[in-house]
NUPAVEX-870999 format. One line per 10 residues: number of its first residue (from 1); their letters; for each residue x, y, z of C-alpha. Coordinates in pm, whole numbers, padded with zeros to 5 digits, m for minus. Example, Ala and Ser with C-alpha at 12.3 -4.5 7.8 and 13.67 -1.06 7.14 Angstrom:
<recs>
1> as> 01230/m00450/00780  01367/m00106/00714
</recs>
This chain:
<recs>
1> xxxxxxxxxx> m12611/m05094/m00388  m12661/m05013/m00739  m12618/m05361/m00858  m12898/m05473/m00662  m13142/m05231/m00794  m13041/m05318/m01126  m13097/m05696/m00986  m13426/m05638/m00850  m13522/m05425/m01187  m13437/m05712/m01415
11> xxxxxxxxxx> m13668/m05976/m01137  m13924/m05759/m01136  m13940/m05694/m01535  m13911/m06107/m01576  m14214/m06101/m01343  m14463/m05896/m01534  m14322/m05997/m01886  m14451/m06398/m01721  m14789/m06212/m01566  m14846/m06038/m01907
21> xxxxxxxxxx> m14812/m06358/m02091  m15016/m06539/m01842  m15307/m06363/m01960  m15320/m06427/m02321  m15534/m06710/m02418  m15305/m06880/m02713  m15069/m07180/m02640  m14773/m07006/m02744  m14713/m06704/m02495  m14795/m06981/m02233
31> xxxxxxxxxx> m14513/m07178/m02370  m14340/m06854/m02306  m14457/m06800/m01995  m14376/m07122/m01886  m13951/m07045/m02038  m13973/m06717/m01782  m14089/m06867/m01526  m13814/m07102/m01521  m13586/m06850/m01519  m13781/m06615/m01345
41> xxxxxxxxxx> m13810/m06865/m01010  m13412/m06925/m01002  m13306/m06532/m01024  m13605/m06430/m00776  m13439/m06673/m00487  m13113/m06553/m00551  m13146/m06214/m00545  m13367/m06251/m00242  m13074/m06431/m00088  m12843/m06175/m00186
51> xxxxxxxxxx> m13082/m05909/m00043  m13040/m06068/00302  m12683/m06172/00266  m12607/m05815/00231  m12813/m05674/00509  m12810/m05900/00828  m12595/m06022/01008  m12464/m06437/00966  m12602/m06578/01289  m12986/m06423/01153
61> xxxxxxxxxx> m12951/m06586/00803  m13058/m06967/00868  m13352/m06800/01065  m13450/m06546/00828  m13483/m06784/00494  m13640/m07033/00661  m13930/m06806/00769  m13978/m06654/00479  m13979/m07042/00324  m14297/m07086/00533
71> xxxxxxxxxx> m14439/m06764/00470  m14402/m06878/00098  m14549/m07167/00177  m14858/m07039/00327  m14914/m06802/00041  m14905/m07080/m00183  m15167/m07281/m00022  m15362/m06981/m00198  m15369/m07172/m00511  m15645/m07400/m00378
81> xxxxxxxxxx> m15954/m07217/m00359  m15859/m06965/m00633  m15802/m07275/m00848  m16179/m07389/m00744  m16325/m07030/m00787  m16159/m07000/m01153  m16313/m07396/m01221  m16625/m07306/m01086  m16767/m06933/m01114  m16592/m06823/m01406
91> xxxxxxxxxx> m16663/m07151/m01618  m16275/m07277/m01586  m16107/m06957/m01741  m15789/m06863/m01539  m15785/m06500/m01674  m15940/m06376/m01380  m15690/m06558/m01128  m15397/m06476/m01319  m15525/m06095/m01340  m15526/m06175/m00948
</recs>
């Protein structure tokens, strides 16, 4: 059980270290942000999967990642209108949807 807190601690640290860099206005942390993200997408899944691997039972697991898949999914149809709020209201700066 410690592992995964140490797991979760390193996810969550390669999460804000991308949302801090998000927010800078310069090319290069975005360049940077971009290299975590990478990264940061990969180690989130797995240690999501190991999360449930460890704490339900087999038969659940198919069940279980797929509805979080479309839960994901649904989140992420977000992007949309926050994309056309940042392009339109606040004259096609991102800073306040990344802040979001």
């Amino acid at each position: 059980r410690e592992r995964d807190y140490g797991i979760f601690g390193f996810v969550n640290a390669l999460a804000l270290a991308h949302g801090l860099l998000n927010l800078l206005l310069y090319m290069t942390p975005q360049y940077g942000a971009i290299a975590i993200y990478s990264i940061l997408r990969s180690m989130k899944w797995s240690a999501f999967t190991e999360f449930i691997n460890k704490r339900y039972p087999l038969q659940h697991i198919g069940r279980l990642l797929g509805t979080t898949n479309v839960i994901v999914a649904i989140f992420g149809l977000v992007i949309y209108p926050i994309d056309a709020l940042s392009e339109h209201h606040f004259d096609s700066s991102y800073v306040p949807a990344n802040a979001f």
